[in-house]
N, C-alpha and C positions, 0 to 999 in steps of 0.2 A: 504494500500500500504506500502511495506517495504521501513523505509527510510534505505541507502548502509550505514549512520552516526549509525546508532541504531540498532541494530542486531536482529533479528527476534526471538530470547529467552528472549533479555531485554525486548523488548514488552510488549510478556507474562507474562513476570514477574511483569512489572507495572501493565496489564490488571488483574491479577490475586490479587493483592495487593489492587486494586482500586473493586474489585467486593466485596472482602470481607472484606474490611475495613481493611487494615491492613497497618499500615504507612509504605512505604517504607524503609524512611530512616533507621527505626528500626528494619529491616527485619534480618539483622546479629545479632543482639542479641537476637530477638526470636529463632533464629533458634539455637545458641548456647544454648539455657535453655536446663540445662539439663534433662526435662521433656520432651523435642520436641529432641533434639541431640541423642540422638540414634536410635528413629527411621528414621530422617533424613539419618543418616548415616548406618540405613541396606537397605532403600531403593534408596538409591545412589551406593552401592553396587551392587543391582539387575541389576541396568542400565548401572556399570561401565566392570561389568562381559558380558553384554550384547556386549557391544562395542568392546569386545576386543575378543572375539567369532566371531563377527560379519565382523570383519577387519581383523582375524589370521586363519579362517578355512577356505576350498576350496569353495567357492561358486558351483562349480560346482558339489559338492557332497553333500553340506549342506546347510539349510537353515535357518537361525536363526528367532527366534522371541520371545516377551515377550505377551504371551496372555492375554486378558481382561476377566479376571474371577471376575464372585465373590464366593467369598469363604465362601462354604456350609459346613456343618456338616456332609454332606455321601461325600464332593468331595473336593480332598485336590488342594487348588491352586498352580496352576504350574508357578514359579518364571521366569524359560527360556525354551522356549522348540527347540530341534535343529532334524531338521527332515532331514532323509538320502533321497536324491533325488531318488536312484536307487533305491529304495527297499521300499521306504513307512515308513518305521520304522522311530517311533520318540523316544527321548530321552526325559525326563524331568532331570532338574536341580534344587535343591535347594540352593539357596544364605547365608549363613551363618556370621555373624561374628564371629571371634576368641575373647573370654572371654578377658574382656576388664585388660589389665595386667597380664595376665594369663602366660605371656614368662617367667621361671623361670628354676631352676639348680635343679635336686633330689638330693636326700641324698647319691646316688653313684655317682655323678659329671655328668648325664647328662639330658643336655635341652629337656623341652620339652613346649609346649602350650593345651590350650583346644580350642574347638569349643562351639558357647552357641546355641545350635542345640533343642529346642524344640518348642512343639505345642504354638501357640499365646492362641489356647482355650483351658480351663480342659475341659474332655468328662464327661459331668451328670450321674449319675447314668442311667438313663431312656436311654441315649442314649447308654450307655456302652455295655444295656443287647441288645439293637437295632442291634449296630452293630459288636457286637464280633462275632456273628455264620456267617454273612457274609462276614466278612475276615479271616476265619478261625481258629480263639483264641479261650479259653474261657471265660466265664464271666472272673471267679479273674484275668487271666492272664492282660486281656484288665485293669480290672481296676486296678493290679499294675504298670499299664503304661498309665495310662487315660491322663498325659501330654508328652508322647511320640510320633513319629513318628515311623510307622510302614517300614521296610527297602522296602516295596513295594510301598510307598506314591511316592519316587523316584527314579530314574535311580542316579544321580552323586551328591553328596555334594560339593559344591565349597566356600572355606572360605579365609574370608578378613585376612589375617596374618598380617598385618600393626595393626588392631586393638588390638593384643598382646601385643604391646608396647605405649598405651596409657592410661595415669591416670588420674583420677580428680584432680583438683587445690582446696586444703583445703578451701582456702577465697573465690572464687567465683563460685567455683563449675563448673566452666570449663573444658571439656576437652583437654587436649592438649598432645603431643609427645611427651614421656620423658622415652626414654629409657638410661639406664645405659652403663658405660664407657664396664666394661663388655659384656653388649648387644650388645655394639656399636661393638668392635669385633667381635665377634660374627657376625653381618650381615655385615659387610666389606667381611669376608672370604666369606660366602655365597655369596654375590651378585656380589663379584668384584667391588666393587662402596667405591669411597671415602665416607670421613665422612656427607660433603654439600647434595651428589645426595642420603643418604641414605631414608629418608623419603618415596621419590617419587617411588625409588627403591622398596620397603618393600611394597607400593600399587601393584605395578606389578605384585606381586609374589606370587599368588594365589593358595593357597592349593586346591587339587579337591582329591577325593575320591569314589568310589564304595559304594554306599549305604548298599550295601550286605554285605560287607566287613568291612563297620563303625558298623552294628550291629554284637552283641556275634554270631550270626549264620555264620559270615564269618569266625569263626578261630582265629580272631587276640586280641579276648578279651572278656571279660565274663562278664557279667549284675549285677550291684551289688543293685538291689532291693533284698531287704532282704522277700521282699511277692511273687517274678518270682520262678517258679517251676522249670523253662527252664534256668538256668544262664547260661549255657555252649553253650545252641544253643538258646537264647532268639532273636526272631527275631525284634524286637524293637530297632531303634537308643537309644543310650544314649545321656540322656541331656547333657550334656559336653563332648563327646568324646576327648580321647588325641592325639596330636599330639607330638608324640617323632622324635629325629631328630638324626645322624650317629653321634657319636662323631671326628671322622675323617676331615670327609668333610663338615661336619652341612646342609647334604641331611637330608627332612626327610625321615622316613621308614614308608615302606607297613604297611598300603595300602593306607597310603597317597602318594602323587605326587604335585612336582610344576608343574603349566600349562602347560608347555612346550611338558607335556606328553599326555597332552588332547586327541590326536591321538590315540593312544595307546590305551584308557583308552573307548575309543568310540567306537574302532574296535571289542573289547572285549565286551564289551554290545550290540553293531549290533548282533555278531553272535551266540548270547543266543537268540532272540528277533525270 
Protein backbone atom coordinates (compact mmCIF):
# COMPACT_ATOMS: atom_id res chain seq x y z
CA UNK A 1 0.00 0.00 0.00
CA UNK A 2 1.36 3.51 -0.88
CA UNK A 3 1.92 5.58 2.04
CA UNK A 4 0.52 9.61 0.54
CA UNK A 5 4.08 10.46 3.22
CA UNK A 6 6.51 8.27 0.81
CA UNK A 7 6.01 8.46 -2.74
CA UNK A 8 5.78 5.43 -4.77
CA UNK A 9 9.53 5.94 -6.45
CA UNK A 10 11.19 6.36 -2.91
CA UNK A 11 9.62 2.92 -2.36
CA UNK A 12 11.23 1.54 -5.10
CA UNK A 13 14.14 2.92 -4.46
CA UNK A 14 14.48 1.47 -0.90
CA UNK A 15 12.98 -1.90 -2.32
CA UNK A 16 15.52 -1.98 -4.83
CA UNK A 17 18.46 -0.95 -2.44
CA UNK A 18 17.26 -3.55 0.05
CA UNK A 19 17.05 -6.44 -2.68
CA UNK A 20 20.46 -5.85 -3.74
CA UNK A 21 22.24 -4.92 -0.87
CA UNK A 22 23.02 -1.61 -1.52
CA UNK A 23 23.07 0.91 1.60
CA UNK A 24 20.81 3.50 0.85
CA UNK A 25 22.38 6.05 2.58
CA UNK A 26 25.39 5.75 0.09
CA UNK A 27 23.32 5.40 -2.88
CA UNK A 28 24.47 9.39 -4.02
CA UNK A 29 27.98 8.53 -4.00
CA UNK A 30 27.67 5.37 -5.85
CA UNK A 31 25.82 6.72 -8.36
CA UNK A 32 28.37 9.67 -8.79
CA UNK A 33 31.57 7.19 -9.38
CA UNK A 34 32.51 7.91 -12.13
CA UNK A 35 32.48 4.31 -13.39
CA UNK A 36 28.54 4.00 -12.76
CA UNK A 37 27.91 8.28 -13.62
CA UNK A 38 27.78 8.06 -17.18
CA UNK A 39 25.91 5.42 -17.78
CA UNK A 40 23.53 6.60 -15.06
CA UNK A 41 23.23 9.63 -16.89
CA UNK A 42 22.71 8.21 -20.78
CA UNK A 43 20.16 6.21 -19.23
CA UNK A 44 18.37 9.15 -17.49
CA UNK A 45 18.51 10.76 -20.73
CA UNK A 46 16.41 7.87 -22.48
CA UNK A 47 13.76 8.55 -19.86
CA UNK A 48 14.11 12.33 -19.79
CA UNK A 49 13.64 12.52 -23.79
CA UNK A 50 10.86 10.05 -23.02
CA UNK A 51 8.98 12.43 -20.83
CA UNK A 52 9.11 15.31 -22.75
CA UNK A 53 7.98 13.54 -26.13
CA UNK A 54 5.43 12.13 -24.20
CA UNK A 55 3.83 15.50 -22.52
CA UNK A 56 4.83 17.94 -25.93
CA UNK A 57 3.47 15.71 -28.94
CA UNK A 58 -0.34 15.28 -29.94
CA UNK A 59 -1.42 12.35 -28.20
CA UNK A 60 -3.89 12.15 -30.73
CA UNK A 61 -1.57 11.41 -33.47
CA UNK A 62 1.32 9.98 -31.57
CA UNK A 63 2.12 7.49 -29.28
CA UNK A 64 5.18 7.29 -27.35
CA UNK A 65 6.81 4.48 -25.66
CA UNK A 66 10.23 3.00 -24.44
CA UNK A 67 10.22 -0.80 -25.55
CA UNK A 68 11.75 -3.74 -23.50
CA UNK A 69 14.34 -5.11 -25.75
CA UNK A 70 17.12 -6.95 -25.25
CA UNK A 71 19.65 -6.01 -27.29
CA UNK A 72 20.96 -8.66 -29.95
CA UNK A 73 23.69 -8.76 -32.37
CA UNK A 74 21.38 -8.83 -35.69
CA UNK A 75 18.64 -6.32 -33.69
CA UNK A 76 19.69 -2.91 -32.64
CA UNK A 77 17.79 -1.71 -29.48
CA UNK A 78 15.33 0.87 -29.90
CA UNK A 79 15.83 3.61 -27.02
CA UNK A 80 12.12 5.48 -27.84
CA UNK A 81 9.86 4.60 -30.31
CA UNK A 82 7.00 7.02 -31.39
CA UNK A 83 4.20 5.49 -33.58
CA UNK A 84 1.95 7.75 -35.90
CA UNK A 85 -1.69 6.71 -34.98
CA UNK A 86 -3.17 7.27 -38.48
CA UNK A 87 -0.98 5.51 -40.43
CA UNK A 88 0.91 2.74 -38.53
CA UNK A 89 4.37 4.15 -39.02
CA UNK A 90 6.65 4.12 -36.31
CA UNK A 91 9.75 6.11 -35.70
CA UNK A 92 12.66 4.81 -33.74
CA UNK A 93 14.96 7.29 -31.78
CA UNK A 94 18.28 7.11 -30.58
CA UNK A 95 19.32 8.96 -27.05
CA UNK A 96 22.71 10.26 -27.34
CA UNK A 97 24.89 12.21 -25.08
CA UNK A 98 26.94 15.22 -26.35
CA UNK A 99 30.84 14.55 -25.66
CA UNK A 100 31.35 15.34 -22.30
CA UNK A 101 33.16 19.06 -22.65
CA UNK A 102 33.01 18.98 -26.09
CA UNK A 103 31.31 22.92 -26.32
CA UNK A 104 34.31 24.65 -27.73
CA UNK A 105 35.32 27.85 -30.22
CA UNK A 106 37.25 26.73 -33.93
CA UNK A 107 40.06 28.35 -35.18
CA UNK A 108 37.79 30.64 -37.28
CA UNK A 109 35.62 31.89 -34.04
CA UNK A 110 32.93 29.59 -34.26
CA UNK A 111 31.12 27.14 -31.65
CA UNK A 112 30.55 24.01 -32.14
CA UNK A 113 29.88 20.55 -29.89
CA UNK A 114 30.02 16.65 -30.69
CA UNK A 115 27.71 13.87 -30.07
CA UNK A 116 29.42 10.60 -28.54
CA UNK A 117 27.19 8.52 -30.97
CA UNK A 118 28.58 4.87 -31.13
CA UNK A 119 27.90 1.08 -30.80
CA UNK A 120 28.13 -0.03 -26.90
CA UNK A 121 29.50 -3.56 -28.90
CA UNK A 122 32.67 -3.90 -31.45
CA UNK A 123 31.17 -6.37 -34.24
CA UNK A 124 33.60 -9.67 -34.39
CA UNK A 125 35.18 -10.51 -37.13
CA UNK A 126 32.76 -13.68 -37.59
CA UNK A 127 29.81 -11.52 -37.12
CA UNK A 128 31.10 -8.62 -39.46
CA UNK A 129 31.22 -11.31 -42.58
CA UNK A 130 27.50 -12.50 -41.00
CA UNK A 131 26.13 -9.47 -41.28
CA UNK A 132 27.53 -7.09 -43.81
CA UNK A 133 25.71 -8.81 -47.04
CA UNK A 134 22.59 -8.57 -45.13
CA UNK A 135 22.42 -4.92 -44.67
CA UNK A 136 23.80 -4.24 -47.78
CA UNK A 137 27.82 -3.26 -47.13
CA UNK A 138 30.72 -5.19 -47.78
CA UNK A 139 32.93 -7.01 -45.72
CA UNK A 140 35.84 -4.07 -45.35
CA UNK A 141 33.31 -1.42 -45.47
CA UNK A 142 31.33 -3.13 -42.35
CA UNK A 143 34.55 -3.78 -40.65
CA UNK A 144 35.99 -0.19 -41.05
CA UNK A 145 32.89 0.67 -39.13
CA UNK A 146 32.49 -2.43 -36.83
CA UNK A 147 31.89 0.27 -33.83
CA UNK A 148 29.60 2.28 -35.81
CA UNK A 149 25.85 2.60 -36.37
CA UNK A 150 24.50 2.03 -39.50
CA UNK A 151 22.10 5.42 -40.42
CA UNK A 152 19.33 2.79 -40.97
CA UNK A 153 19.78 1.22 -37.20
CA UNK A 154 17.43 4.64 -36.68
CA UNK A 155 14.98 7.08 -37.61
CA UNK A 156 16.17 10.41 -35.26
CA UNK A 157 19.26 11.14 -33.19
CA UNK A 158 18.32 13.19 -30.11
CA UNK A 159 21.39 14.58 -27.91
CA UNK A 160 21.67 15.70 -24.35
CA UNK A 161 23.55 19.26 -25.04
CA UNK A 162 23.72 20.16 -21.25
CA UNK A 163 26.34 17.37 -21.31
CA UNK A 164 28.76 19.61 -23.57
CA UNK A 165 29.32 21.77 -20.62
CA UNK A 166 30.33 19.21 -18.06
CA UNK A 167 33.88 18.26 -16.73
CA UNK A 168 35.55 16.13 -14.28
CA UNK A 169 36.61 17.49 -10.82
CA UNK A 170 40.63 16.69 -10.95
CA UNK A 171 40.50 15.49 -6.90
CA UNK A 172 37.51 13.55 -6.86
CA UNK A 173 36.70 12.65 -10.10
CA UNK A 174 33.30 14.03 -10.03
CA UNK A 175 31.34 15.25 -12.58
CA UNK A 176 30.00 18.59 -12.26
CA UNK A 177 28.68 21.87 -14.41
CA UNK A 178 31.24 24.15 -15.21
CA UNK A 179 30.82 26.00 -18.19
CA UNK A 180 32.94 29.07 -18.90
CA UNK A 181 32.18 32.98 -18.53
CA UNK A 182 32.28 32.74 -22.29
CA UNK A 183 29.96 29.67 -22.56
CA UNK A 184 27.96 31.22 -20.12
CA UNK A 185 27.18 33.99 -22.83
CA UNK A 186 26.90 32.02 -25.16
CA UNK A 187 23.72 30.11 -23.68
CA UNK A 188 22.12 33.21 -22.01
CA UNK A 189 21.65 34.46 -25.84
CA UNK A 190 20.41 31.01 -26.83
CA UNK A 191 18.10 30.40 -24.36
CA UNK A 192 16.87 33.64 -23.09
CA UNK A 193 17.44 32.56 -19.59
CA UNK A 194 19.50 34.20 -16.84
CA UNK A 195 22.70 33.14 -15.41
CA UNK A 196 20.66 30.86 -12.13
CA UNK A 197 17.90 29.13 -14.77
CA UNK A 198 20.93 28.34 -17.17
CA UNK A 199 21.64 24.76 -16.05
CA UNK A 200 18.09 23.55 -16.16
CA UNK A 201 17.72 25.57 -19.31
CA UNK A 202 20.73 23.77 -21.32
CA UNK A 203 18.74 20.02 -20.02
CA UNK A 204 15.78 21.38 -22.10
CA UNK A 205 17.37 21.98 -25.08
CA UNK A 206 17.65 18.95 -26.85
CA UNK A 207 19.41 18.53 -30.08
CA UNK A 208 17.54 15.98 -32.46
CA UNK A 209 18.70 15.14 -35.87
CA UNK A 210 17.89 12.94 -39.05
CA UNK A 211 19.87 9.83 -38.80
CA UNK A 212 20.23 10.17 -42.66
CA UNK A 213 21.54 13.28 -42.47
CA UNK A 214 24.18 12.72 -39.37
CA UNK A 215 25.75 10.12 -41.71
CA UNK A 216 28.27 11.34 -44.86
CA UNK A 217 25.33 9.91 -47.05
CA UNK A 218 23.14 12.87 -46.12
CA UNK A 219 25.21 15.78 -47.71
CA UNK A 220 26.37 17.44 -44.68
CA UNK A 221 29.67 15.65 -44.06
CA UNK A 222 32.06 13.18 -45.14
CA UNK A 223 33.53 9.92 -43.17
CA UNK A 224 36.88 10.33 -42.03
CA UNK A 225 37.87 6.50 -41.65
CA UNK A 226 40.87 6.57 -43.56
CA UNK A 227 39.99 2.33 -44.57
CA UNK A 228 35.73 3.72 -45.90
CA UNK A 229 35.87 3.49 -49.66
CA UNK A 230 32.53 5.51 -49.54
CA UNK A 231 33.73 8.92 -47.46
CA UNK A 232 31.41 11.05 -49.45
CA UNK A 233 28.31 8.90 -49.34
CA UNK A 234 29.56 6.48 -46.28
CA UNK A 235 26.30 5.45 -44.88
CA UNK A 236 27.44 4.95 -41.28
CA UNK A 237 26.91 7.49 -38.25
CA UNK A 238 30.19 8.94 -37.11
CA UNK A 239 31.22 8.39 -33.74
CA UNK A 240 31.30 11.87 -32.79
CA UNK A 241 29.24 13.63 -35.10
CA UNK A 242 29.51 17.60 -34.84
CA UNK A 243 27.29 19.88 -34.00
CA UNK A 244 28.01 23.53 -35.39
CA UNK A 245 25.88 26.39 -34.36
CA UNK A 246 24.93 30.10 -36.54
CA UNK A 247 27.20 32.59 -35.23
CA UNK A 248 24.48 35.08 -35.21
CA UNK A 249 21.85 33.77 -33.22
CA UNK A 250 23.89 30.58 -31.64
CA UNK A 251 20.95 28.40 -33.69
CA UNK A 252 22.54 25.29 -34.54
CA UNK A 253 22.70 24.23 -38.24
CA UNK A 254 21.39 21.56 -40.50
CA UNK A 255 20.69 19.18 -39.94
CA UNK A 256 20.66 19.44 -36.46
CA UNK A 257 17.44 21.13 -34.60
CA UNK A 258 16.52 22.04 -31.07
CA UNK A 259 13.26 20.06 -30.01
CA UNK A 260 11.10 22.42 -30.77
CA UNK A 261 11.40 21.32 -34.21
CA UNK A 262 10.40 17.74 -33.44
CA UNK A 263 7.30 18.34 -35.69
CA UNK A 264 8.95 19.03 -38.52
CA UNK A 265 11.51 16.60 -38.33
CA UNK A 266 8.70 13.78 -37.90
CA UNK A 267 6.45 14.86 -40.69
CA UNK A 268 9.51 14.52 -42.98
CA UNK A 269 10.33 11.00 -41.82
CA UNK A 270 6.36 10.00 -41.84
CA UNK A 271 6.35 10.74 -45.50
CA UNK A 272 9.59 8.74 -46.74
CA UNK A 273 8.05 5.75 -44.58
Amino acid sequence: MNNPKNPRWIEALEDYCSEFNIPKEKLAQILQDPKVNPMIRGKGFEYSSLLFLQENLNSDIYEVSKPNMNAQSMQHDVDILVKHKPSGATISIECKLSGKGSFKKSKNGLYYSTVKCMRSRTLGEELIKQRAPQIGVTVPQLRAHKDSYLYTDFDLVFSSFANAFYTTEKNSGAYVWNPSEDQITFLKKLLNEDKSQLQKATFNYILIAKASDVAPIGGYSECTRRDCKRQKVCPFVPNYPVVNFEPTTNLPIEPWYPIYKIDKLLEEILSKK
